[in-house]
C-alpha positions in Angstrom: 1.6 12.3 -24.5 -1.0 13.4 -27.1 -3.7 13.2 -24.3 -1.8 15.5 -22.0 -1.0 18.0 -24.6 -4.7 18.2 -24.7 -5.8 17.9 -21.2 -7.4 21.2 -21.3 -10.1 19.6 -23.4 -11.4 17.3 -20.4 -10.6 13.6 -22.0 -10.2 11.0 -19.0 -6.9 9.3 -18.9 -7.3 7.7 -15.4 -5.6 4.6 -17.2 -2.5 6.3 -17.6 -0.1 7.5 -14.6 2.7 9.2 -16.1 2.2 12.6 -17.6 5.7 14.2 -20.0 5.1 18.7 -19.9 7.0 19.0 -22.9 6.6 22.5 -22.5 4.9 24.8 -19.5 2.3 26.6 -20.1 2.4 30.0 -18.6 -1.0 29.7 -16.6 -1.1 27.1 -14.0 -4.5 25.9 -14.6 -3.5 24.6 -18.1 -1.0 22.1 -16.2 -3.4 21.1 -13.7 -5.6 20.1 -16.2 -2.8 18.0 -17.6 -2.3 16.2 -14.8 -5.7 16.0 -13.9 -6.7 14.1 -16.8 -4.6 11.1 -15.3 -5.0 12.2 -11.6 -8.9 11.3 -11.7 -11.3 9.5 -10.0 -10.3 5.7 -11.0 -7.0 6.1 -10.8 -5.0 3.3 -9.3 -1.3 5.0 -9.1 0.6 7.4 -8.3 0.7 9.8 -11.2 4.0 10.5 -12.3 5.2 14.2 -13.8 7.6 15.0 -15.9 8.9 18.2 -16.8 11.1 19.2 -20.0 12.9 22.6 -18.6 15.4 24.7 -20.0 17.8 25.8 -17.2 19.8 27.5 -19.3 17.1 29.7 -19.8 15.9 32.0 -17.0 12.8 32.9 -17.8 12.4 29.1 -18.4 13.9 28.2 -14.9 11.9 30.5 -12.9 8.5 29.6 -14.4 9.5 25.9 -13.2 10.5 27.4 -9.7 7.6 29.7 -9.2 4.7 27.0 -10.5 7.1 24.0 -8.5 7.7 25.6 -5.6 5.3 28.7 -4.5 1.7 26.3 -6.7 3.3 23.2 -5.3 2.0 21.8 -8.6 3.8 18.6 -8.8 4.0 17.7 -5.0 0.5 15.2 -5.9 -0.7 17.2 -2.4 -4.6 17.4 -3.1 -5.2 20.9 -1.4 -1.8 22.5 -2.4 -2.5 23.5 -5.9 -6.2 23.7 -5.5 -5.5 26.2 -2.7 -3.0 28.5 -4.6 -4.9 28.0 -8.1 -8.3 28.9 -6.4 -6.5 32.5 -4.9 -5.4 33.5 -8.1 -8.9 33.4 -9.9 -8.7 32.5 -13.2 -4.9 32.3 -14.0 -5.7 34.9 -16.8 -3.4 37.7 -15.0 -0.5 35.2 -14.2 -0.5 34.5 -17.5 -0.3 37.9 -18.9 2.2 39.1 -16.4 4.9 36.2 -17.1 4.2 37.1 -20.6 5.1 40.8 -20.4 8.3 39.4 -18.7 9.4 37.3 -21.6 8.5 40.6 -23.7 10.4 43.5 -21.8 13.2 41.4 -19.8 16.4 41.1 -21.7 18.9 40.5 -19.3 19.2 37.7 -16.3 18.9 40.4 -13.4 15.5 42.2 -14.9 13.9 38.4 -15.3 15.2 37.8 -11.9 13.5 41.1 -10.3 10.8 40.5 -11.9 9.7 37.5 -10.9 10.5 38.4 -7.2 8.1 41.2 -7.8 5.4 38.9 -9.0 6.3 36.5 -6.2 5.9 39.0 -3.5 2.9 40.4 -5.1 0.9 36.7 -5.0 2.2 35.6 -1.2 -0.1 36.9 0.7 -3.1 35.6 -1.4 -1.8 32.6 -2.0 -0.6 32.0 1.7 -4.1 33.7 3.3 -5.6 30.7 1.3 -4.1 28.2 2.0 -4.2 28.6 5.8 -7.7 29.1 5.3 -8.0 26.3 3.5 -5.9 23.6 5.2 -7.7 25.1 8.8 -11.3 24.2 7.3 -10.2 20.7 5.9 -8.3 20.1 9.5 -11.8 21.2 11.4 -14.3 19.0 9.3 -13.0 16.6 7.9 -12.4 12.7 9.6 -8.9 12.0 10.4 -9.1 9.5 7.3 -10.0 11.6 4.7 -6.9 14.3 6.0 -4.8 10.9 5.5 -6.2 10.0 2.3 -5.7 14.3 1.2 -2.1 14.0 2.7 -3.1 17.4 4.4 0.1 18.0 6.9 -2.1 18.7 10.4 0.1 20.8 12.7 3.0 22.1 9.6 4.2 18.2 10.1 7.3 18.0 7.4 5.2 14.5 5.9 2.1 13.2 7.1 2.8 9.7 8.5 0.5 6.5 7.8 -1.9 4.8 10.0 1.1 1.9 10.3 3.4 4.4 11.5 1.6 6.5 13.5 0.6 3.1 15.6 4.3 1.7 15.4 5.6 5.0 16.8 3.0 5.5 19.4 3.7 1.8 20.6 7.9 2.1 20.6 7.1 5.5 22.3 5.3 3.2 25.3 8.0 0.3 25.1 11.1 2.6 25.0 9.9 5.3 27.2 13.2 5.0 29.2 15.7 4.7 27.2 15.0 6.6 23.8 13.8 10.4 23.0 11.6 11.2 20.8 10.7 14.0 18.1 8.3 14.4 15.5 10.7 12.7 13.0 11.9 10.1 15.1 13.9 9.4 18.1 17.3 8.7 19.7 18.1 5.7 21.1 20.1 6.1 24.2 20.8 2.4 25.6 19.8 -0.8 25.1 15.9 -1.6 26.1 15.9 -3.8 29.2 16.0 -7.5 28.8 16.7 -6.5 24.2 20.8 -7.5 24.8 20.1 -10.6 26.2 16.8 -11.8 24.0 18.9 -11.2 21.1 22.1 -12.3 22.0 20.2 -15.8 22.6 19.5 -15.5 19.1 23.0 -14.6 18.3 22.4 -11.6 17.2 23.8 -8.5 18.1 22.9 -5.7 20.7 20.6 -2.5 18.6 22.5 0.2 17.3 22.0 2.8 19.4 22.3 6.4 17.8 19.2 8.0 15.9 16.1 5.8 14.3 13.7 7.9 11.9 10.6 7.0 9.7 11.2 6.5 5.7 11.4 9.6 4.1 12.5 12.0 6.4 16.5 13.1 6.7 17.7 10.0 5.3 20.8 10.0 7.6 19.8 8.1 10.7 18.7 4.1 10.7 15.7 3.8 8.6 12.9 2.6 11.3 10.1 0.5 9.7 7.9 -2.6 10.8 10.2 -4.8 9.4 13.1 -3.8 11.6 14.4 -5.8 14.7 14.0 -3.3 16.9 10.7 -2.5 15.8 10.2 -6.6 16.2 11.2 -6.7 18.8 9.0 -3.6 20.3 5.9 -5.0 18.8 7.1 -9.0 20.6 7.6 -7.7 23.8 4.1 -5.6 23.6 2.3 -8.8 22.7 3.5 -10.9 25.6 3.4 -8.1 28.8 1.3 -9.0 30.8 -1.7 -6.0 31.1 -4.1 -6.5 34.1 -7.8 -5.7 34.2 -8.0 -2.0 33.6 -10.5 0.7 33.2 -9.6 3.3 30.9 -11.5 7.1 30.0 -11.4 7.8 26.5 -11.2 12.2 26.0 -12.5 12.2 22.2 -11.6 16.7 22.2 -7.9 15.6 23.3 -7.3 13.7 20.3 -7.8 16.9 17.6 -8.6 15.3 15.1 -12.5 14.7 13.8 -13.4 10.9 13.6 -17.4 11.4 13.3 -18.1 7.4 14.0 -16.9 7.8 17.3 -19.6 10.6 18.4 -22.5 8.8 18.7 -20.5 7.5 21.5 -19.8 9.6 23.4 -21.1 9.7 27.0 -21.2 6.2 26.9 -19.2 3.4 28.7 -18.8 -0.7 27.8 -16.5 -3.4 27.2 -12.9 -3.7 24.5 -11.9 -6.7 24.2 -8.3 -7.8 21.7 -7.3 -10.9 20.8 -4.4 -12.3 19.0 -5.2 -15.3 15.9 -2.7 -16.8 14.9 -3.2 -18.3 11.4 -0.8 -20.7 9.9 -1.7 -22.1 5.9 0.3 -22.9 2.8 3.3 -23.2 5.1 3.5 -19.7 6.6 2.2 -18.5 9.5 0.2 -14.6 9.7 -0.8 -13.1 13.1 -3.6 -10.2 13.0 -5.5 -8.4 15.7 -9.2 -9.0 16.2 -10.6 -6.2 18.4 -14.4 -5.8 19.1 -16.1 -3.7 21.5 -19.4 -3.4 22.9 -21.5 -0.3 25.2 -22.4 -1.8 28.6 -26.1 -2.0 27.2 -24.7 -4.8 24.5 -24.9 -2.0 21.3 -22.3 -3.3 19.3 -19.2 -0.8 17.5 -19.0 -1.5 13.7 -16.4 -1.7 11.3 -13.4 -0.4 12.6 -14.7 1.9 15.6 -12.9 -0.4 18.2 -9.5 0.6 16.7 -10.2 4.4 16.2 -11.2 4.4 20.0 -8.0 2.9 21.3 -6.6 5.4 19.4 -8.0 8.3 21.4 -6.0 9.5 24.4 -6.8 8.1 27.9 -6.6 8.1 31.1 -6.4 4.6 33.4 -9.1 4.4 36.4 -8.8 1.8 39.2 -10.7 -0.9 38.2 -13.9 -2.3 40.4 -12.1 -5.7 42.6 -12.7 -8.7 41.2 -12.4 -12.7 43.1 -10.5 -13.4 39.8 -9.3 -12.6 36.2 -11.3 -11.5 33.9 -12.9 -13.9 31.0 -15.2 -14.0 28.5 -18.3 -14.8 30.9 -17.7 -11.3 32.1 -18.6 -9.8 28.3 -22.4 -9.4 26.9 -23.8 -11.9 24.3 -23.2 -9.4 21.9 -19.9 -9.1 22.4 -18.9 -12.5 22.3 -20.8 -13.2 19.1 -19.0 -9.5 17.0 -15.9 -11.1 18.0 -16.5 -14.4 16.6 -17.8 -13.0 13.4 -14.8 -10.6 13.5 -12.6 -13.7 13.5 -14.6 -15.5 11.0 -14.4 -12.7 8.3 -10.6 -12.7 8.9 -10.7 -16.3 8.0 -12.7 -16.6 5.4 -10.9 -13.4 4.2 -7.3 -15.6 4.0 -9.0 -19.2 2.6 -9.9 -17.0 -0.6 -6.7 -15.6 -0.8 -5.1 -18.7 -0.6 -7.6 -19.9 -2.5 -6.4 -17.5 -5.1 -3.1 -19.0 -5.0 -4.5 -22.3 -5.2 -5.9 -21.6 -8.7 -2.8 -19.6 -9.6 -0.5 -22.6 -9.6 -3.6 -25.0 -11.1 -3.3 -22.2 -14.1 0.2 -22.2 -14.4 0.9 -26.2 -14.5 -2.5 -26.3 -17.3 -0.9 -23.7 -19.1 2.7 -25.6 -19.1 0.7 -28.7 -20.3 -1.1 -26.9 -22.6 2.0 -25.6 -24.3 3.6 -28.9 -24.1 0.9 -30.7 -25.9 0.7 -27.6 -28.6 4.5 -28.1 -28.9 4.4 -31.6 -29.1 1.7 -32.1 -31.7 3.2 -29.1 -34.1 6.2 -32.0 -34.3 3.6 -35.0 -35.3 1.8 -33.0 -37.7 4.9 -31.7 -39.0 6.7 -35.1 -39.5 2.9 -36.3 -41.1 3.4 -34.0 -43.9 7.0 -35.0 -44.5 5.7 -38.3 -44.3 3.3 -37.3 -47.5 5.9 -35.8 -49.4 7.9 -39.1 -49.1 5.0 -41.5 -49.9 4.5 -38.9 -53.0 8.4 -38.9 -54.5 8.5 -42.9 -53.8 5.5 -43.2 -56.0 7.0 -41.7 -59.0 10.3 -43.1 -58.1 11.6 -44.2 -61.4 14.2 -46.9 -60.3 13.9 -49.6 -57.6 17.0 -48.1 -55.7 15.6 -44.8 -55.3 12.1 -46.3 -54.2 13.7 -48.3 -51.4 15.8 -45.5 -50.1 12.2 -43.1 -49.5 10.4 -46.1 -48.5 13.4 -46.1 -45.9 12.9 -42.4 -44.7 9.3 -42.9 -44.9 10.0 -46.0 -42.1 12.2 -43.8 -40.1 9.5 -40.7 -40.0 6.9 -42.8 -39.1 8.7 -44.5 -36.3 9.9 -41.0 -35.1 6.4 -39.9 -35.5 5.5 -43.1 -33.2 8.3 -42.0 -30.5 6.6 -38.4 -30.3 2.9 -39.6 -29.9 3.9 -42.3 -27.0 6.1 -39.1 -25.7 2.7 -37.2 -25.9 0.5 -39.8 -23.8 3.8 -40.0 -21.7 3.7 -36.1 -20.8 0.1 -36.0 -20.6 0.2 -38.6 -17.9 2.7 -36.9 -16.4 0.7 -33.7 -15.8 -1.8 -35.6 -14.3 0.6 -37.2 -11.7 2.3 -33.7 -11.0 -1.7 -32.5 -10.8 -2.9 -34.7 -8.4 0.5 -33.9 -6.5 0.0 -30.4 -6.5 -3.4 -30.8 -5.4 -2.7 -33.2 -2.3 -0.1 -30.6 -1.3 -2.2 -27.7 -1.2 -5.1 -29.5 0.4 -2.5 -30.2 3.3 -1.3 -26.8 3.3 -4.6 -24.9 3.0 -5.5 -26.5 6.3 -5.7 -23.7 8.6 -4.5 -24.2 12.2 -5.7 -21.6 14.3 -4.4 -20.4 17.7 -5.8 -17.4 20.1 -5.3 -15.7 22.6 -6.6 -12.7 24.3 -3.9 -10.3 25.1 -6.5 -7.6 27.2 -10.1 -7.0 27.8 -10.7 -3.4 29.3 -13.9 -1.3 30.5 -14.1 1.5 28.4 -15.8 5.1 28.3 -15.7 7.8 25.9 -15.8 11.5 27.0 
């Protein structure tokens, strides 16, 4: 890691992700410059850190602690380091002050005191900051870019995803009475209403109950993801209840976190409508959420808007009485068409992916043909110059016996050479056939059959 050794120097090596501290420098900054040179703009991994340590020795060991655990150095955190780095100015004291411990400490106890010492002397700087710090990044910046910084809003032990975020707040709604939540996770007391017997029909077996948490937490519960059957389940049963016309008060302060988009509407009131499409192509079958939304006044919400406002707390008003169920006559023009064109993009979006595939497996069988023909000619042009060297030795042949035995080998290359080239034209055609094949397959499969559904359509406001 030549590059890293270096990093101080400003190179960019955003095409790299792993970064090997053969040694640690005694000033901080000098490390996050290592790691910076990877952990750049461009970068499209996870940089990974490495540290060489000597834990035998414990000046060594409580560098490694001190810059690990009070800089938070290698956490990948954005915030953390930049936090504690910018409190302690230019790293220029640190430096000088583990220096003079390496100097005057000869024995484990004076190392250990003092590095307590210089411990206590940088926590309240270092802490001071980062409060500061983390406050002014929770009270300005979008809940996406605190997602995208990892900063933990509300000492949360790991910020959670957009995906689990939405998959607890929906099992907290579907399990409400039998489970009890916590930040980490919950409990599962007994078995959801109508779960037993749904699964059961399936042969399967009744949940576990006992204690479900998110990846990465404790690590001694059941590990609760979207792929789990209880979380299937949860997210079935959502899709098919029944939800009757509604009118729901969006409180945009309750929600504490920024989301800037969402201000311009504020004050005003309109439609939300979500449907379910249903996709099925190349023999699988995908289901994604569409949701559009409009103001009553037909001003359309871009992008992703719709979703960040279901995501707001709110509150569920009587809704005006209607002759009948609502439909899509009910909605504004403008409505109706962002929801198409929603739907549209989301199909257009999979045809090119399966498009992608399409020219994937067109690559691969070219490619096996390719090789084959390579492999295939390499033989005929071999057995051509064997065939050379035999015409050659039965020309200067001096007896008739020895001429008729290379006039025999010659016969036996050249009909071996014969077997290879029909051989060729016989694979070639066969590519062909197992082409066409392909290609009549896929243009079945990359038919898409659609199906949707709407699953609610709700009067909305935003306070």
């Amino acid at each position: 890691m030549a590059g890293a050794a270096q990093g101080a120097e400003g190179i960019n090596l955003q095409f790299c992700s792993l970064v090997i501290n053969y040694d640690l420098p005694w000033n901080p900054q000098r490390i996050e410059q290592r790691i910076g040179r990877c952990h750049r703009y461009g970068q499209k991994y996870d940089v990974v850190v490495v540290n060489f340590v000597d834990r035998s020795n414990e000046a060594d060991a409580r560098v490694y602690e001190l810059l690990a655990q009070k800089f938070q150095l290698f956490e990948g955190v954005f915030g953390a380091s930049d936090e504690v780095l910018g409190a302690i100015g230019s790293g220029v004291d640190f430096e000088r002050r583990i220096a003079d411990i390496y100097q005057n400490c000869r024995d484990p106890a004076a190392i250990k005191a003092s590095f307590e010492q210089l411990q206590l002397d940088l926590s309240g700087e270092i802490s001071e900051a980062m409060v500061k710090t983390r406050q002014i990044l929770l009270e300005n910046f979008d809940e996406e870019v605190q997602d995208k910084l990892r900063v933990r809003a509300d000492d949360s032990r790991a910020a959670r995803s957009k995906y689990e975020r939405m998959l607890m707040d929906l099992t907290t709604a579907e399990l409400a009475d039998c489970a009890t939540f916590d930040e980490d996770g919950f409990v599962l007391r007994c078995q959801p209403q109508g779960a037993p017997q749904s699964r059961l029909a399936a042969h399967e077996t009744p949940f576990d109950l006992g204690r479900y948490e998110l990846p990465r937490r404790t690590g001694e519960a059941h590990l609760y993801r979207i792929g789990h059957p209880l979380a299937a389940w949860v997210t079935d049963t959502a899709k098919e209840r029944h939800l009757p016309d509604a009118r729901l008060v969006f409180d945009y302060d309750a929600y504490g976190s920024k989301v800037s988009t969402l201000e311009p509407w504020r004050g005003k009131t309109g439609w939300l409508t979500l449907k379910l499409v249903s996709v099925e192509a190349l023999g699988s079958q995908e289901q994604h959420l569409v949701v559009a939304a409009s103001t009553a006044q037909g001003a359309v919400l871009a992008e992703d808007d719709p979703e960040k406002l279901l995501r707001l707390p709110a509150q569920q008003l009587p809704s005006p009485p209607r002759s009948g169920a609502r439909g899509e006559g009910d909605l504004c023009t403008e409505l109706i068409a962002d929801v198409e064109a929603r739907k549209n993009t989301l199909l257009r979006d999979i045809n090119q992916r399966n498009l992608g595939y399409f020219e994937q497996e067109v690559e691969k069988l070219d490619a096996w043909a390719d090789d084959l023909k390579l492999g295939l000619e390499q033989e005929i042009k071999e057995i051509d110059r064997e065939i050379k060297e035999v015409r050659r030795s039965a020309a200067t042949a001096p007896t008739l016996e020895e001429k008729l035995s290379w006039q025999k080998q010659q016969r036996e290359l050249e009909g071996k050479r014969s077997k290879l080239r029909r051989e060729l034209f016989a694979r070639q055609d066969e590519v062909e056939a197992k082409r066409d094949d392909l290609i009549s397959q896929l243009e079945v499969q990359l038919q898409q059959r659609v199906e949707e559904r709407t699953l609610f359509t709700i009067e909305w406001e935003l306070v």
